[in-house]
C-alpha positions as CSV (number, residue, x, y, z in Angstrom):
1,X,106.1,86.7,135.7
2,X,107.9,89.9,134.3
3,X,108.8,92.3,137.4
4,X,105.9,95.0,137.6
5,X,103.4,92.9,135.9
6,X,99.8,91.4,137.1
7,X,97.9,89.1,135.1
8,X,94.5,89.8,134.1
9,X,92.7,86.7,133.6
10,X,90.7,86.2,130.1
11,X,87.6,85.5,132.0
12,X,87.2,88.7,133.7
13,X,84.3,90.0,131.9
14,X,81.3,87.3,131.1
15,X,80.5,89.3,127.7
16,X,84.3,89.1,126.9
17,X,84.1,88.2,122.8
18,X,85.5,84.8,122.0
19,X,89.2,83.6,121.9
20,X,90.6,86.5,123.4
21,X,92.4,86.8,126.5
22,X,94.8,89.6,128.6
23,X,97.7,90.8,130.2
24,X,99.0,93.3,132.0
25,X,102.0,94.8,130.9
26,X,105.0,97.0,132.4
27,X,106.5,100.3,131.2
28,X,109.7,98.4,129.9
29,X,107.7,96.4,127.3
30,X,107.3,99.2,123.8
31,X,106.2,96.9,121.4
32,X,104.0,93.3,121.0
33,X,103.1,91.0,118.3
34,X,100.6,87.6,117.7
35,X,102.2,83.9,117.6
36,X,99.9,81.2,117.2
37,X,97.6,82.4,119.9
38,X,100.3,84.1,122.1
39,X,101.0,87.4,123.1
40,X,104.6,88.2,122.4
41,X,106.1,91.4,124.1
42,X,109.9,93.5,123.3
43,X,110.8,95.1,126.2
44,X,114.2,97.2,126.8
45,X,115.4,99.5,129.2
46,X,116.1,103.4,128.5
47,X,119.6,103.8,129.8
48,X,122.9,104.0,128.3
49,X,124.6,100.7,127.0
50,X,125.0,98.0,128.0
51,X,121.4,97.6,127.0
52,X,119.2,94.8,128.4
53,X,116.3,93.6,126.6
54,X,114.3,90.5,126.5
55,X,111.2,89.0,124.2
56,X,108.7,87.3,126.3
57,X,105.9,85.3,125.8
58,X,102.5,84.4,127.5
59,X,100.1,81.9,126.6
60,X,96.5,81.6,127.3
61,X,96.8,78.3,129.2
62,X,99.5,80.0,131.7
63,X,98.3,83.5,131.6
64,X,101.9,84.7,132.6
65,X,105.0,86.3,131.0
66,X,107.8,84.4,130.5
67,X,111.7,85.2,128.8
68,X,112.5,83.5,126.6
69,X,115.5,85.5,124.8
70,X,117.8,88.2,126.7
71,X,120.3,90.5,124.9
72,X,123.0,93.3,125.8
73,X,121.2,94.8,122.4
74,X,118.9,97.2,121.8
75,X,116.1,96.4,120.1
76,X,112.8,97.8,119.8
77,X,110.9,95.2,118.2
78,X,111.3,92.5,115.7
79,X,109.1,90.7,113.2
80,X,107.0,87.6,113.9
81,X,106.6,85.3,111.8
82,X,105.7,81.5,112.0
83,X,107.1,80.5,115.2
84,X,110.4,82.9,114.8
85,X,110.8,86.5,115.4
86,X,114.0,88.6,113.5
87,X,115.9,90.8,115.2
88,X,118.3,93.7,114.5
89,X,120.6,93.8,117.5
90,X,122.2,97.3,117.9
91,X,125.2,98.1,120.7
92,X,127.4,100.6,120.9
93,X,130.9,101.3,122.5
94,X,130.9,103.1,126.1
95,X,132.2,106.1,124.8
96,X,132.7,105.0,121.4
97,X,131.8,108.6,119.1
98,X,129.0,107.1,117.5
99,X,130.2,103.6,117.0
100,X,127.6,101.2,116.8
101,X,127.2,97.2,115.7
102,X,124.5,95.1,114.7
103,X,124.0,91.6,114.6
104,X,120.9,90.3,112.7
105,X,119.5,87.4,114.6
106,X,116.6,85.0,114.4
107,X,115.2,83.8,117.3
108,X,113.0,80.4,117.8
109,X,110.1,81.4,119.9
110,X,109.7,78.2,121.4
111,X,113.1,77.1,122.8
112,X,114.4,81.1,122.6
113,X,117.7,79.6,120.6
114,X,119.1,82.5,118.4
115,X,120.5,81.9,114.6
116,X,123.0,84.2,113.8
117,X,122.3,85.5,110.6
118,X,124.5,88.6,109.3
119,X,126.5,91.4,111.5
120,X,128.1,94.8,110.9
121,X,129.8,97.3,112.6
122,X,130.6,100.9,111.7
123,X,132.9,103.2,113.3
124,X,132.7,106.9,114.9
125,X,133.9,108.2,111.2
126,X,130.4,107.2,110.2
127,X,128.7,109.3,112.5
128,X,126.3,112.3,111.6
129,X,125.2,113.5,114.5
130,X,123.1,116.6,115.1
131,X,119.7,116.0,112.3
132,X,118.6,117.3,110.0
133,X,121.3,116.1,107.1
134,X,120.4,114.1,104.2
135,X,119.0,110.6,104.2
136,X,121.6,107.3,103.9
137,X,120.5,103.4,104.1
138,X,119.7,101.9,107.9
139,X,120.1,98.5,109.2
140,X,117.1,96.3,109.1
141,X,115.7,93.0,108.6
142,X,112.4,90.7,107.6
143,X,111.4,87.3,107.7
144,X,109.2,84.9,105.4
145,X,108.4,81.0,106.3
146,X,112.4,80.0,105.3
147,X,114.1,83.4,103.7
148,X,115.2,86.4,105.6
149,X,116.4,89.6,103.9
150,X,118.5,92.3,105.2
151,X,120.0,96.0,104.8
152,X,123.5,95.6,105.6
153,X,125.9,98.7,106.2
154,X,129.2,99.0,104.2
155,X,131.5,101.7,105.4
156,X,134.2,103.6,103.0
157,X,136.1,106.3,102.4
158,X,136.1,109.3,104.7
159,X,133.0,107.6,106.4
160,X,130.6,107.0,103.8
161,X,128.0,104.1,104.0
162,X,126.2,102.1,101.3
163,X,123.4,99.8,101.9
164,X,123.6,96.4,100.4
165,X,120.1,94.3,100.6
166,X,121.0,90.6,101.0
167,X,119.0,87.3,101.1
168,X,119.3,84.1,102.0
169,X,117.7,80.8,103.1
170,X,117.4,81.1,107.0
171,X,119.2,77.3,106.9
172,X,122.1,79.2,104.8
173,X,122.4,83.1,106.1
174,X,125.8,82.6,104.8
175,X,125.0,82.3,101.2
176,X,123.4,85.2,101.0
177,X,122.2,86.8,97.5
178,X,123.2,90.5,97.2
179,X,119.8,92.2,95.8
180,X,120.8,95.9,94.8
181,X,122.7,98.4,97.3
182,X,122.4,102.3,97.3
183,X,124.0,105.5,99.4
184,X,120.7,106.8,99.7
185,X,118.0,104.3,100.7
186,X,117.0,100.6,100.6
187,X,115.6,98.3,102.7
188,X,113.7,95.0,102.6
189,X,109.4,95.4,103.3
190,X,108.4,91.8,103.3
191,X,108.9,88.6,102.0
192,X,107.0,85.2,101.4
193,X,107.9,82.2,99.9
194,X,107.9,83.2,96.3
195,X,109.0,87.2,96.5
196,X,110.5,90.1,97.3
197,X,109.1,93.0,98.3
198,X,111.6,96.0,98.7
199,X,112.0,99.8,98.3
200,X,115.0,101.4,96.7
201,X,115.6,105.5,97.3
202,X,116.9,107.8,95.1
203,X,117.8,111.7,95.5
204,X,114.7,112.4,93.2
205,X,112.8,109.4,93.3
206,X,112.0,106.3,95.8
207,X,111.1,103.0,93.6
208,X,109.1,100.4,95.3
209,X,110.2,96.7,94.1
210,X,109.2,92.8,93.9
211,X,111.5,90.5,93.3
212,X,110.2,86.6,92.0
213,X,112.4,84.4,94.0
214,X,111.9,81.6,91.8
215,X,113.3,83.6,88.6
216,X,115.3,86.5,90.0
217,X,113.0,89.0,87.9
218,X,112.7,91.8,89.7
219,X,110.5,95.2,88.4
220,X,109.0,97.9,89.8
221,X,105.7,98.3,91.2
222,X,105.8,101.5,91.8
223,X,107.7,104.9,92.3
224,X,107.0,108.3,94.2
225,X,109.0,111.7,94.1
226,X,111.4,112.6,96.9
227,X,110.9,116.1,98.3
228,X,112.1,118.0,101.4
229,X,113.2,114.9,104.1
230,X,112.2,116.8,106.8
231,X,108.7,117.5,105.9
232,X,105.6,115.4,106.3
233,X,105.3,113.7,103.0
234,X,108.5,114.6,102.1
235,X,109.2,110.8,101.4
236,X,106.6,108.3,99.2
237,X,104.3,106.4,101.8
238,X,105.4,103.5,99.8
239,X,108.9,103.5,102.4
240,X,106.3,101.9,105.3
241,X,104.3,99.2,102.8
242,X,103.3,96.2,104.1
243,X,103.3,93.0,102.1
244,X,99.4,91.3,102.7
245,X,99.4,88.5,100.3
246,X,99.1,89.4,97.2
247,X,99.2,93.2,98.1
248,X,101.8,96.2,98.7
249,X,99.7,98.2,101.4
250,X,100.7,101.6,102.9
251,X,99.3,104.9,104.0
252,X,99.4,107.3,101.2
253,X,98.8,110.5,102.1
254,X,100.6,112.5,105.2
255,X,99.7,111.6,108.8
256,X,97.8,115.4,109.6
257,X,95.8,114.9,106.6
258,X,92.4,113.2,105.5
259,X,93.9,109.2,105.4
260,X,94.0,107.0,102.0
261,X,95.4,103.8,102.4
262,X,96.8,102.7,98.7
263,X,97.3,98.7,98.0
264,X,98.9,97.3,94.6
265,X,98.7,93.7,93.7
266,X,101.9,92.7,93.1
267,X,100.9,89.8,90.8
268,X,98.3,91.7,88.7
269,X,99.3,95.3,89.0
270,X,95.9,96.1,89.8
271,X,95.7,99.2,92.2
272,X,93.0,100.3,94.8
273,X,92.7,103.5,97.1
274,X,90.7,103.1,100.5
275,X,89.8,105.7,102.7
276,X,90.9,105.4,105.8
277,X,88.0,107.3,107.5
278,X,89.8,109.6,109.3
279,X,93.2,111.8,110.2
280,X,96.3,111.7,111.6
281,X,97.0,107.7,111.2
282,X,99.5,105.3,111.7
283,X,101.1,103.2,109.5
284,X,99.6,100.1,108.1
285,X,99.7,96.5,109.7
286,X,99.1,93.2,108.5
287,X,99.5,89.5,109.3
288,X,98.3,86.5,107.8
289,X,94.6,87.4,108.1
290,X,94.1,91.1,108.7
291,X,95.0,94.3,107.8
292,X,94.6,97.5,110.1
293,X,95.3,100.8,111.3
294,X,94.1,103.1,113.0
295,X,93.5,107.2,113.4
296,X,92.7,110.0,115.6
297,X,89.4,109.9,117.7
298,X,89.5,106.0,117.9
299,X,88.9,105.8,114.2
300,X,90.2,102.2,113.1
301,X,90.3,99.8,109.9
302,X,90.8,96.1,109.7
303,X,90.2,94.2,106.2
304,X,90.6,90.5,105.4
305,X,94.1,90.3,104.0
306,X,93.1,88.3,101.2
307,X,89.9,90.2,99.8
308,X,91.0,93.9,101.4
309,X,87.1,94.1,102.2
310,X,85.9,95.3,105.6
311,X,85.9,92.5,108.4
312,X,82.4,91.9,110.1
313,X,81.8,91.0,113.9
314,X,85.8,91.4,114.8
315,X,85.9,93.0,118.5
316,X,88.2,96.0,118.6
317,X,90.0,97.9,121.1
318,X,92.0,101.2,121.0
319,X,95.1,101.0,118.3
320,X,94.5,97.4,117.1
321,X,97.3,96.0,115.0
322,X,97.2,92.8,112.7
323,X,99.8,90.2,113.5
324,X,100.2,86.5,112.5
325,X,96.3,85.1,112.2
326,X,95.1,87.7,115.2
327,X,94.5,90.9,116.5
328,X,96.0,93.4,119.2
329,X,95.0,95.9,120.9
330,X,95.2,97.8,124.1
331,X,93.3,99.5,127.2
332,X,94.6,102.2,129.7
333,X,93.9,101.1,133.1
334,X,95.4,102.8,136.2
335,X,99.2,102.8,136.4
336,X,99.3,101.3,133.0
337,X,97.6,99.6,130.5
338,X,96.5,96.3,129.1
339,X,97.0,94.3,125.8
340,X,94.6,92.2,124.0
341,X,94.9,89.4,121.4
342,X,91.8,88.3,119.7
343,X,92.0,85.4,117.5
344,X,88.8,84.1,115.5
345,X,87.6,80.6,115.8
């Protein structure tokens, strides 16, 4: 069991809902997803590098945490999908100026192998330090059932950096497709097993993609105006979608502001606008069955991915989040706090 962490067995409460279950966790572990009924938690420590963080994984039949991949890297979460989680591995020099790498890595979730899929590395001349300047393409990465697709970082001249968006088969990282590229902004949402969804920034104006991965047609869903960087709203909502099926998904309207959650089909073009009943909200989740977020004053939304209707009977605690086919969520206890994973019968 992870070092500072109790288990808190499913069956502590008789009224508990059905096919949930609990754990502890410790202050090291920032992030958790869903996978296949398991809680999966990223966990890193908050010192200089050499980092040290591990994935871990705890089933319902065991009810403890276990390792199952360990890294030098920083990382503060990854994407789960299917059995595999992507990571973007970032490490830095000790004393390096602002050097920094980063490998992009898949990881099997059952025997905790890593696939190496890309890497980069920029030097000190690249570094901006300080805020507050202009916007420029970051390293990042998602998953589908056998794609992944990536921002790498290209460095030139007097420490410029472009982005190029790549993708590949995960059994063929190395024959990578290279999608657009940009100075400015691009980066890979989500993908499935027949498209692309992607966002591609502009000094003006931030376009918001799909890509058919059958045909290599590509168009534009989508596109929002690009104002002042360092003001809420200052960049379209679109830059945080979520791919749910057959919908783009993202909160539309600034986070100190009455919520509206705005979906477009990507196959029909059709367009909806939910409110998402109250203010100051995060940013939208979804996995294969659910789509949520939540607000201030325990204000929450989950929808069935498939309809984007409200979900009936679905137990909910504080800050749920849909990944895979379940739900999170988590309760403050003394010392710490708890996570949850419900997942329907």
């Amino acid at each position: 069991m992870a070092c500072g962490a109790t288990y808190v067995a499913p069956s502590v409460s008789p009224s508990a809902p059905p096919r949930t279950f609990t754990m502890s966790t410790d202050r090291e572990m920032i992030t958790f997803a869903a996978d296949r009924g398991a809680l999966i938690a990223f966990s890193t420590k908050d010192a200089p590098p050499p980092y040290d963080s591990k994935i871990q994984r705890a089933d319902p039949s065991t009810g403890q945490w276990r390792t199952v991949y360990e890294s030098d890297a920083h990382f503060g979460g990854g994407q789960v999908i299917a059995g595999r989680v992507a990571l973007a591995e970032y490490r830095e020099p000790y004393q390096g100026g602002g050097a920094y790498s980063v490998d992009f890595t898949v990881v099997d979730l059952s025997t905790g192998k890593g696939s190496a899929i890309d890497r980069f590395a920029l030097s000190a001349a690249t570094y901006h330090g300080g805020g507050g300047g202009p916007r420029r393409p970051a390293g990042s990465i998602v998953i589908g059932p056998d794609r992944a697709a990536w921002t790498r970082l290209v460095e030139g001249a007097g420490g410029s950096v472009t982005g190029e968006l790549r993708i590949a088969s995960l059994a063929e990282p190395g024959r990578a497709t290279v999608v657009g590229s940009s100075t400015e902004w691009i980066r890979p949402l989500g993908v499935d097993a027949h498209r692309l969804l992607y966002v591609l920034g502009g000094k003006t104006e931030d376009q918001l993609h799909v890509r058919d991965l059958d045909t290599g047609a590509d168009r534009i869903v989508t596109t929002g105006a690009v104002g002042d960087q360092q003001r809420e709203g200052g960049i379209p909502g679109f830059n945080a979608a979520v791919l749910a099926g057959d919908w783009a998904v993202w909160l539309d309207t600034p986070r100190a502001a009455a919520g509206k959650i705005r979906t477009v089909n990507v196959a029909s073009g059709a367009e909806r606008s939910i409110d998402a009943g109250g203010s100051s909200c995060s940013g939208v989740s979804a996995g294969t069955r659910y789509v949520a977020w939540y607000c201030a004053a325990n204000v929450n939304g989950i929808l069935d991915v498939t309809t984007l209707e409200p979900t009936r009977d679905v137990p909910v605690g504080v800050a749920p989040e849909a990944s895979d086919d379940a739900l999170i969520w988590f309760t403050v206890i003394p010392n710490g706090r708890t996570v949850t994973l419900f997942r329907p019968r």
